[in-house]
N, C-alpha and C positions, 0 to 999 in steps of 0.2 A: 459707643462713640458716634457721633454727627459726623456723614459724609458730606464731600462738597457738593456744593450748587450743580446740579446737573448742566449741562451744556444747553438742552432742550429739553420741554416738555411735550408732550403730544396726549392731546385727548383723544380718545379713541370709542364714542359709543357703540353697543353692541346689544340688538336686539336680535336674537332668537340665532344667533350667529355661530351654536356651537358648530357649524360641519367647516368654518373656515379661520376663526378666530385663534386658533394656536398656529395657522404657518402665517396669520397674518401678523401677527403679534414677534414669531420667533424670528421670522425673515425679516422683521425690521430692527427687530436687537441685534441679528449678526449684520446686517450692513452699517449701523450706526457703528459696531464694534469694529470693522475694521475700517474704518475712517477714525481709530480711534478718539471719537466723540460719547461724550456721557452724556448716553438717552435716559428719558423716564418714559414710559408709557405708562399713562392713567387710562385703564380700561373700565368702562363703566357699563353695567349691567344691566340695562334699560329695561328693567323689567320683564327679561329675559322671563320662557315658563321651558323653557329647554335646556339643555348640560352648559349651557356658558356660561352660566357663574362658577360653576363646578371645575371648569378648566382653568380659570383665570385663578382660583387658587392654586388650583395643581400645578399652573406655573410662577405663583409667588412661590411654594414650597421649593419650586428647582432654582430659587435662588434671583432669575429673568428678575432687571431693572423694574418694575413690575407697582403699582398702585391698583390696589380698585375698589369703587364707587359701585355703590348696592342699589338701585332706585325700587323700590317695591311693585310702583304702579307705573306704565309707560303714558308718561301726557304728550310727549311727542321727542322728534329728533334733538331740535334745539335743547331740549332741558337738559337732555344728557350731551350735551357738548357743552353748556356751562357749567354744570356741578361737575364734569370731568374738567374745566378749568380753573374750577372754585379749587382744586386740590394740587392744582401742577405747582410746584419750586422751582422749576428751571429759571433760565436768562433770558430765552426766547420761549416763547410760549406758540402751541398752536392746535390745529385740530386736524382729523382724519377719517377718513370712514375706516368700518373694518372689513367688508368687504376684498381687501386686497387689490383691487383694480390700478392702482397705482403701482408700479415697482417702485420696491423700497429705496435699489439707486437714486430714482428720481425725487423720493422724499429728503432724502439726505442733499442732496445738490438745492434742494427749495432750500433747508437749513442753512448750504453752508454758504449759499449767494448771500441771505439776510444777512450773516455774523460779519460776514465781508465788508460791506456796503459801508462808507465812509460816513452816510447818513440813514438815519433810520428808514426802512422800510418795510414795508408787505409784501413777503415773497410765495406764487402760489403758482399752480399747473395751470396748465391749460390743454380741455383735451381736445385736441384738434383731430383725432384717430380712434374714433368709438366705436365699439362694436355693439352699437343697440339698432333699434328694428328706426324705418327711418320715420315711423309716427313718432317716437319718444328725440327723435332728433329734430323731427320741424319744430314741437314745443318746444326743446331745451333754444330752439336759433329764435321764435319767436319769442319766448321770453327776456331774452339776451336783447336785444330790436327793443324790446318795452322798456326794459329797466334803465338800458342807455339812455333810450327818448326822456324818461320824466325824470330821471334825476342827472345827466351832462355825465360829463367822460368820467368814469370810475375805474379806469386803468385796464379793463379788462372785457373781453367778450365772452367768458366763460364763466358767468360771477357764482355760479355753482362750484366752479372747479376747486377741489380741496387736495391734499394739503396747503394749508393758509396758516402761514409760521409768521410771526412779528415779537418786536422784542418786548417784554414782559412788562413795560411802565407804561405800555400804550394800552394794556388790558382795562384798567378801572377807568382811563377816561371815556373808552368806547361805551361804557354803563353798555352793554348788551344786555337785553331782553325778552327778545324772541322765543318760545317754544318749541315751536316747529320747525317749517323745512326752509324758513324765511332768515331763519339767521345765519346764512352764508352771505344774502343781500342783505342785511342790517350790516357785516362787519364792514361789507365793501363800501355804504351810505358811509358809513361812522370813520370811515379811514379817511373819505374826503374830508368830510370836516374840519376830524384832525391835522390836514395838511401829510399824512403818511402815503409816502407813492408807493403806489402799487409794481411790481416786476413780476411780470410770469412768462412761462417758458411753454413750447408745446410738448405735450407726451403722448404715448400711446396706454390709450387705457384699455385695462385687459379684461378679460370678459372673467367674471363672480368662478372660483375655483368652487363654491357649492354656494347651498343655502339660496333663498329669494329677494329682491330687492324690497324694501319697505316702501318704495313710493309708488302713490296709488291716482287714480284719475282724479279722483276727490281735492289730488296734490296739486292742479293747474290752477282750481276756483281759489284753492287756498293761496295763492302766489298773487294771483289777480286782486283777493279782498288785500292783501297786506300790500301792495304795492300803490293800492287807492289810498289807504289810508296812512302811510306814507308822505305821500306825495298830496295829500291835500286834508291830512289829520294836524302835518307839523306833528308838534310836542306829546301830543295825545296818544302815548303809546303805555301798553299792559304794564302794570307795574313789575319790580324787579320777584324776582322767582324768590322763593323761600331760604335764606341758607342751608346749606349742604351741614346733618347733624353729621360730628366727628365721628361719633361709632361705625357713620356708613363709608369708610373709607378705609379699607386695609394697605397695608407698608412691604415691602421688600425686608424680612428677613436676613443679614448675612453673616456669616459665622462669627466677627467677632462679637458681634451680639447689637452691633448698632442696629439705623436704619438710613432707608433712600429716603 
C-alpha cells in the first residue's frame, strides 16, 4: 500500500560523513516525530568512499522515514542536494547539511513557520552564533556584503544558512542548476524572482559532532566566478544536471509491505 504525502522532505547530501551521519539523521526523525510531523529524509551518498552508504541502508533496514540517493562519482555539493530533491514527495520540500550543526529543534521550527505562513514562503536559519575560527567568518560576512551589493535585498544575510524548506510547487519554477557550493545563492537569486519572501530566524550553530567540512579555500574563487557570472552572465547558466536514474534511489521498507 502507498503511504501518505509526507509533511516534509529534506535532502540531506553526505560526503564521506559516516562518523556523524546516523545521529544526524536519527535526531532529526525523533524531533520531526514528536512534533508529530511526517518527515522524509532523502540522504544521498555523494560519492561517499567511506561507511555512509553502508549506514544509510542500515537505517532504511531499521524501518527510519529514510530514502537514498547513490551518486557514484562526487562532482560537487550542489548535485547532491538536486538529485536528493529530484526524489523528495513531501509538501514542502528543502535541503540540509549533514553535518548536524543545526539542532534539529530548530529544523523543525524552519518547517513549521513555512506550513504556517498564510502565504508562501522561504523559511531558513540564520547563523548568527558560529563556532568557526574568525578567518572562515570574515569570508562567510564578506561574502554576504557581495551577494547583497550585486544582486538587492534577498531577505537574508546568511544566504549559506541551511536548512531552506519551501513549499514544493516552487521547486521546478526555481529550474535550479548549480553544482556546487553556489546553490544556496542560486535558491535565494531564484526566490526573488519568483516573488517568494524569504523568513529566517537566528540559531546557534553547533560545532561538527565528527568528520571534516568539505569546503576548501579553492571554495571563495568558486563563489566569486559564479557570482560574476551571475550578475553579469544574466541567462547564461550550466545547463540542467542529468536526471537522477530510478535504480539509484532506495525506499523506506515497512512492514505491511508498502513504501515512503
Amino acid at each position: 500500500m502507498t503511504h501518505a504525502v509526507p509533511d516534509i522532505s529534506l535532502s540531506v547530501p553526505a560526503y564521506n560523513e559516516e562518523e556523524v551521519i546516523r545521529s544526524t539523521a536519527t535526531r532529526l526523525v525523533d524531533a520531526f516525530r514528536a512534533r508529530d510531523i511526517a518527515v522524509e529524509l532523502v540522504l544521498v551518498d555523494n560519492g561517499s568512499s567511506d561507511g555512509t552508504g553502508a549506514l544509510i541502508d542500515d537505517m532504511i533496514g531499521e524501518g527510519l522515514p529514510i530514502r537514498k540517493v547513490r551518486i557514484d562519482d562526487n562532482i560537487g555539493y550542489g548535485y547532491g542536494v538536486l538529485r536528493g530533491l529530484d526524489a523528495c514527495t513531501g509538501r514542502y520540500v528543502g535541503f540540509i547539511c549533514a553535518d548536524g550543526q543545526v539542532e534539529p529543534a530548530d529544523v523543525v521550527r524552519v518547517y513549521e513557520m513555512c506550513a504556517a505562513s498564510k502565504e508562501p514562503r522561504l523559511t531558513k536559519v540564520r547563523r548568527r552564533f558560529r563556532m568557526d575560527g574568525w578567518n572562515r567568518k570574515l569570508v562567510s560576512v564578506a561574502y554576504n556584503v557581495l551577494t547583497a551589493g550585486l544582486f538587492g535585498g534577498l531577505g537574508s544575510i546568511d544566504i549559506n544558512g541551511n536548512p531552506k524548506v519551501f513549499p514544493r510547487e516552487f521547486l521546478a519554477p526555481m529550474d535550479l542548476r548549480s553544482t556546487d557550493w553556489f546553490l544556496d545563492a542560486e535558491v535565494m537569486i531564484k526566490a526573488k524572482r519568483l516573488k517568494l519572501e524569504v523568513l529566517e530566524f537566528n540559531v546557534l550553530a553547533q560545532a561538527r559532532g565528527g568528520g571534516t567540512s568539505n569546503v576548501r579555500a579553492s571554495t571563495c574563487w568558486e563563489f566569486l566566478g559564479n557570482l560574476a557570472r551571475y550578475r553579469l552572465g544574466g541567462d547564461r547558466e550550466p545547463p540542467p544536471a542529468a536526471p537522477l536514474p530510478r535504480s539509484d534511489v532506495s525506499t523506506t521498507r515497512h512492514p505491511d509491505g508498502g513504501e515512503s
